[in-house]
C-alpha positions in Angstrom: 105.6 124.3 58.7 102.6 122.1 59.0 104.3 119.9 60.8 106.1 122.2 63.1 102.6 123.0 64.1 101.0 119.9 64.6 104.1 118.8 67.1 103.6 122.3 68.6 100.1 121.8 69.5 100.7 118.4 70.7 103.6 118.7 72.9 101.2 122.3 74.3 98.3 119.5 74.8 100.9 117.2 76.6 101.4 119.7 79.0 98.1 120.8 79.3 96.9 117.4 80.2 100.4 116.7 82.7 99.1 119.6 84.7 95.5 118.3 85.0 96.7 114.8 85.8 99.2 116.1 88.3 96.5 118.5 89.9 93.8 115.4 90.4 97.0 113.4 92.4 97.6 114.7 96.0 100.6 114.8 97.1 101.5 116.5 100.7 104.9 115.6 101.9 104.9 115.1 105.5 107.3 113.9 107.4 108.3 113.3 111.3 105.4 116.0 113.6 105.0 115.9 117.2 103.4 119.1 118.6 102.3 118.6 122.6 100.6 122.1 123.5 99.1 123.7 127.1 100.3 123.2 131.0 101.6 120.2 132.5 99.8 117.7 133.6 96.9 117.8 135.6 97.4 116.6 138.8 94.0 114.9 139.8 93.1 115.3 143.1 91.1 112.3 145.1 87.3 111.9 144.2 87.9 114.8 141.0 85.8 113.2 138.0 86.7 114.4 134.3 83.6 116.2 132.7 83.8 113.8 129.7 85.5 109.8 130.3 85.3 108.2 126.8 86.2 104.4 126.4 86.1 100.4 125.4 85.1 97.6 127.3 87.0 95.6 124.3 88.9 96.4 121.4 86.9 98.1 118.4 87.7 97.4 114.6 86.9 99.1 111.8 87.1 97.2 108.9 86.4 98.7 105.8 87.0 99.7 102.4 88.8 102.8 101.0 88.2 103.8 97.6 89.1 106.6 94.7 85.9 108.9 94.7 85.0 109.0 91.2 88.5 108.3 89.6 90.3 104.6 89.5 93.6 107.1 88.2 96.6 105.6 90.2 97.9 107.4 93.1 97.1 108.6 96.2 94.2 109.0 98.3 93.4 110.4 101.8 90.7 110.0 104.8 90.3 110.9 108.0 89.2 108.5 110.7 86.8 110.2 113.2 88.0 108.8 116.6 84.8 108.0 119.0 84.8 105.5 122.0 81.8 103.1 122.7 81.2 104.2 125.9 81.0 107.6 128.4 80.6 107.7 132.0 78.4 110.7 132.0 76.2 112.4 129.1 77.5 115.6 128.6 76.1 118.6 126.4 78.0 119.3 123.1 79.9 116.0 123.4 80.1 113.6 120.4 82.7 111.3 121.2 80.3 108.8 121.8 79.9 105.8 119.1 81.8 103.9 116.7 84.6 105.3 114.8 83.8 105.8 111.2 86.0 106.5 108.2 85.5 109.5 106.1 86.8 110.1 102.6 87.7 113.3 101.0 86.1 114.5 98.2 89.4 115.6 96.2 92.8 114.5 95.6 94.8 117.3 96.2 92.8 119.9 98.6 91.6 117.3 101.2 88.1 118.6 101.2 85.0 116.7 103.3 81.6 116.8 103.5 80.3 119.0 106.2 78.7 115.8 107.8 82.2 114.6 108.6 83.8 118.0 110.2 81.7 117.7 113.5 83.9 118.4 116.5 84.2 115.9 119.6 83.1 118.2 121.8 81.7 122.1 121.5 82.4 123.7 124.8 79.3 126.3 126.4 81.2 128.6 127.4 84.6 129.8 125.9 86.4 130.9 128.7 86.6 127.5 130.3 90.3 126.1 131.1 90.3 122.3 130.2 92.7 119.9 130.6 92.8 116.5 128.3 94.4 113.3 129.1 94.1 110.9 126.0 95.5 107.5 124.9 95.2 105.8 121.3 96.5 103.1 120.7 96.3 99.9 118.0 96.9 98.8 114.8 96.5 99.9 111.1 96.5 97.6 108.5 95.9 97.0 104.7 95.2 94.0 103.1 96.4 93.8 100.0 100.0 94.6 98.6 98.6 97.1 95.8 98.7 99.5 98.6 100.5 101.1 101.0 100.6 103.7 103.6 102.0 107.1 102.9 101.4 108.2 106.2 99.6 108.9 109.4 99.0 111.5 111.7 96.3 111.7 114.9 95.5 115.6 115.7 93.7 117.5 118.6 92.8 121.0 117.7 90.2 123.3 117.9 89.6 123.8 114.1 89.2 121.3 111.7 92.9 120.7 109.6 93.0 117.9 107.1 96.8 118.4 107.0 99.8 119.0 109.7 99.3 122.7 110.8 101.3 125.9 109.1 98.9 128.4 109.4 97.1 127.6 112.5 99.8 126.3 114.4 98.4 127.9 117.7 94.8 126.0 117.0 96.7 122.7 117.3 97.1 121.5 121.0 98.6 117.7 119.8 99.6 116.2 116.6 101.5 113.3 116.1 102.8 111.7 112.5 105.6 110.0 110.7 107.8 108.1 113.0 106.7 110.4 116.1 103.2 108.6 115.5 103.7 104.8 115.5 106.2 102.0 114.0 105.4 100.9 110.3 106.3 97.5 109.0 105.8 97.7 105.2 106.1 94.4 104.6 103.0 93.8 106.8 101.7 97.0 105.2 100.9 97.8 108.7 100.8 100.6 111.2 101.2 100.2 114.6 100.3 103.0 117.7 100.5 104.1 121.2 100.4 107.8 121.4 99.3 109.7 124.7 98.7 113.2 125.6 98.2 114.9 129.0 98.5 118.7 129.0 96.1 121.4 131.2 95.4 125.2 130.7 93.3 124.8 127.1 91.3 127.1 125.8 88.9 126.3 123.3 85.3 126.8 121.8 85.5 123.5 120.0 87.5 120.2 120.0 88.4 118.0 117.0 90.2 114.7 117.6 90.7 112.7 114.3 93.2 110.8 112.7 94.2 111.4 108.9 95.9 108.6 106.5 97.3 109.1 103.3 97.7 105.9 101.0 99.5 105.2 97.8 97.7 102.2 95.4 97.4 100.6 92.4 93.9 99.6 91.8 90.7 101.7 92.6 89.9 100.2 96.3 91.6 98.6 99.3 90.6 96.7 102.3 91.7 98.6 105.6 91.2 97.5 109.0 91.8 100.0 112.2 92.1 98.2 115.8 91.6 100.4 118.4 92.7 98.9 121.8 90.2 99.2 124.9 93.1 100.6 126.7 92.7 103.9 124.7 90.5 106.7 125.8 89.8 110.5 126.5 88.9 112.6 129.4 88.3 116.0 129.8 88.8 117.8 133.1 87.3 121.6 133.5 89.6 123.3 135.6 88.7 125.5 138.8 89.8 128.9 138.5 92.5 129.8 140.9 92.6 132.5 142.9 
């Protein structure tokens, strides 16, 4: 009986301590996204100037290191890349596009939680009844550079709230999202990433805009090398539309 009990309470802790480890490992399945929201294209008319022109003179990499917050458990991890340009043509109020790109990791395995520091929108429009219209390019190179790693997968998103994952429940927030094969061309013997995604759509409506990219990577030791090339031929522009009559 005493034994009964003792294999009772330790198959009970086996459990108990399956669940915990599987809850600390996130794990979001995503596969093939491409969501292209609002009008056509804006059509721009001679000497019309975007509101916001965000850019390179040269290529920009970010090469860095991602790392398990507070737990070398194996498994996988996730960050989100907050896209900026080097450059603007004009300042503009309420946009933060500006700068280098910086990598951001979450807090959690499984939710995909991040400081508040790191949710900052690109750009917080003044006055909500605005029609905008975005014409974007990103394009370059993801790449890690060890083989304890690889990538799970990638997605870039434009959206008015902030969503660490592919939208469900705010589908109607999200005005482009890319992933999976819809997003670039993986090479996983390279353990690389490569991109050239575009969007040009008019008629948005929107109080604030996020533009970031999310990765999700599976490894076997605590930290990995990562390097992001952005080409200077990306870049984003916002147009404010005139109101027809």
């Amino acid at each position: 009986m005493v034994m009964k009990k003792m294999i009772g309470m330790a198959v009970l802790l086996l459990c108990f301590c399956g669940c915990t480890k599987d809850n600390d490992a996130i794990y979001y399945p995503v596969g093939d996204v491409e969501i292209e929201r609002g009008g056509p294209a804006l059509i721009v008319e001679e000497g019309q100037v975007p509101i916001i022109r965000s850019y390179n003179n040269e290529d920009y990499v970010l090469d860095t290191v991602a790392q398990y917050p507070n737990n070398p458990t194996l498994g996988k991890l996730t960050f989100m890349i907050d896209l900026k340009n080097q450059l603007a043509d004009e300042e503009v109020s309420g946009f933060n596009g500006v700068g280098k790109s910086k990598l951001n990791m979450s807090l959690g395995y499984k939710n995909g939680n991040y400081l508040e520091k790191s949710q900052v929108p690109i750009y917080t429009s003044p006055d909500v009844t605005t029609r905008y219209a975005v014409k974007l390019r990103l394009k370059g190179e993801l790449t890690l550079s060890g083989d304890e790693w690889m990538i799970d997968y990638v997605y870039a998103q434009l959206a008015s709230l902030f969503q660490p994952y592919p939208p469900s429940s705010f589908f109607a927030e999200v005005f482009m999202c890319k992933g999976g094969m819809k997003f670039g061309t993986f090479d996983s013997f390279r353990r690389t990433c490569t991109f050239d995604i575009s969007y040009d759509r008019s008629d948005l409506s929107f109080s604030q805009l996020y533009f970031n990219m999310f990765v999700n990577l599976a490894g076997q030791k605590r930290e990995n090398r990562i390097r992001l090339r952005i080409d200077k031929e990306s870049f984003l522009e916002i147009y404010e539309q005139e109101e027809t009559v």
